[in-house]
N, C-alpha and C positions, 0 to 999 in steps of 0.2 A: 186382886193381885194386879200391881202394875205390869206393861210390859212394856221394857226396856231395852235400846239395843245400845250390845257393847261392840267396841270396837276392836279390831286387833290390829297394832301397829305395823305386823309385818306382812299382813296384807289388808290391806286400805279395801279391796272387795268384799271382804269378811267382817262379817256381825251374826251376832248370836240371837236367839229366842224368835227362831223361826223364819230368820230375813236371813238367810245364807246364799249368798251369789258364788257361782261357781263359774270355771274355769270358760265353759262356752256364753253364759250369759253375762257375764261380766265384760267381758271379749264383742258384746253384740250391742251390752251399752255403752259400752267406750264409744263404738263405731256411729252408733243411734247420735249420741252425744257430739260428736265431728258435724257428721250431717246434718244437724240442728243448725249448726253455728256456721257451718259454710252456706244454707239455706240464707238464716239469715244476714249473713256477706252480700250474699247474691242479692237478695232484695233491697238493703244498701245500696250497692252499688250498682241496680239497675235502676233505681229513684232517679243517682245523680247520672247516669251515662242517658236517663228518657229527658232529664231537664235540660244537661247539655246541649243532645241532640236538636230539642224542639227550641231552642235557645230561651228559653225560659227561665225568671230567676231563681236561686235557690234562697228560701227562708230558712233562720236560723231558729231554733227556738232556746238556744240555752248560752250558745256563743254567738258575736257578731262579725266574726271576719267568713264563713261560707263564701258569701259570691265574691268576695277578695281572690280567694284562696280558686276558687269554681272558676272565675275570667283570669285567672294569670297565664302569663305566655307558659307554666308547667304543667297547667293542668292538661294539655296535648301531644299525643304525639304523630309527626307528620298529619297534624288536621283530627287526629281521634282522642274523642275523650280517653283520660285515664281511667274514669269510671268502666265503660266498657270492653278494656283491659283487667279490669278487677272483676266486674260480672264473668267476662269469660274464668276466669279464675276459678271463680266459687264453686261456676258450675260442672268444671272439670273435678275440682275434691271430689263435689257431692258424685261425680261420676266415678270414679275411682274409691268413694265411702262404699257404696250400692253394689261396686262390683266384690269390694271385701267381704262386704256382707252376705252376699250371694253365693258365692265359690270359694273364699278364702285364697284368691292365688297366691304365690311366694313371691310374684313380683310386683303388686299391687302397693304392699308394704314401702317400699324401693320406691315406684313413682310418686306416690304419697308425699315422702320424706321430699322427693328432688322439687314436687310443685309445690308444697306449704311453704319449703326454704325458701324457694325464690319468694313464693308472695311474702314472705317474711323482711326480704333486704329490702325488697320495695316497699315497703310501706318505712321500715327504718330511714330509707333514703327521702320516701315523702315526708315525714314525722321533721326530719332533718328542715325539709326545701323549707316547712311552713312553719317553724322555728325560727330560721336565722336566716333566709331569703327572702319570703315573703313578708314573713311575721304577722299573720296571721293563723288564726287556727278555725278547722271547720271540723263540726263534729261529726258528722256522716263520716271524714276522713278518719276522724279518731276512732270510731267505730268500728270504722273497714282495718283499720292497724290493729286494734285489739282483739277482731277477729281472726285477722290471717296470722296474729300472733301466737293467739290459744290454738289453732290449727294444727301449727308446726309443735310448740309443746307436745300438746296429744301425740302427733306423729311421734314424734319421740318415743315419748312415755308407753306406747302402742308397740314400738317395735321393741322395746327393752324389756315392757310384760310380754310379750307375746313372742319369744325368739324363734321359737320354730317357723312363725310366718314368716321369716325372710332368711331369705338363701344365705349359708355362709361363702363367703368367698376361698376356693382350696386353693394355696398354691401349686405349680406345674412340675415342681421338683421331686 
């Protein structure tokens, strides 16, 4: 006898024949699944904020604009790499995943949401500069976009399965 898992559409955590995720462990791999990805953010973007720093060059291995894109007057600001703008980033999710995961608090959900947006515009905004300013593309870059992009999704996705983690707003009337 084979075993088979089916899926049910109206909840994407649910499969049958013995692989049934339910409501806290689904909940714990969502969370698992962010901090994976902000991890690996982090590590991205502390490659290029240690290359920057050490002024060293960045190697491409799949596109050729990197150190284009790594030496432009955008890649800083007032003097600091953007990589380490990004690194701190990741590492703030993965602080704010950790702390979800630990306690569950109701406003954790909320910061979540306000730091993935932000790193979401920014990389929109970099994605932008290294299109039609620079024109060139580094893949480190696209990498750190596609991660703080899935970040913010998640966050989403997190807070609309999970509504009771975050506070409703009552109005005072």
């Amino acid at each position: 006898m084979s075993s088979r898992l089916y899926y049910f559409p109206h909840d994407p955590f649910r499969f049958r024949s013995g692989a049934i995720i339910h409501g806290a462990m689904s909940r714990r791999w969502l969370i698992v699944s962010m901090i994976i990805i902000a991890v690996l953010g982090a590590a991205d973007a502390g490659y290029l904020a240690s290359l920057a720093l050490s002024g060293k060059p960045l190697v491409c291995n799949f596109l050729e604009g990197c150190q284009t894109v790594a030496t432009s007057p955008y890649s800083r600001i007032f003097g600091i790499p953007l990589a380490l703008f990004g690194f701190f980033f990741y590492i703030t999710a993965v602080g704010l995943l950790v702390g979800a995961l630990k306690n569950g608090s109701r406003l954790l959900p909320r910061l979540l949401i306000a730091v993935t947006f932000l790193g979401f515009i920014a990389s929109l905004y970099f994605m932008y500069l290294q299109a039609f300013v620079i024109r060139s593309w580094c893949e480190y870059c696209i990498f750190s976009a596609i991660s703080s992009s899935l970040l913010f999704i998640l966050a989403i996705f997190y807070t609309m399965k999970y509504p009771h983690a975050v506070p409703r707003i009552e109005s005072s009337e």
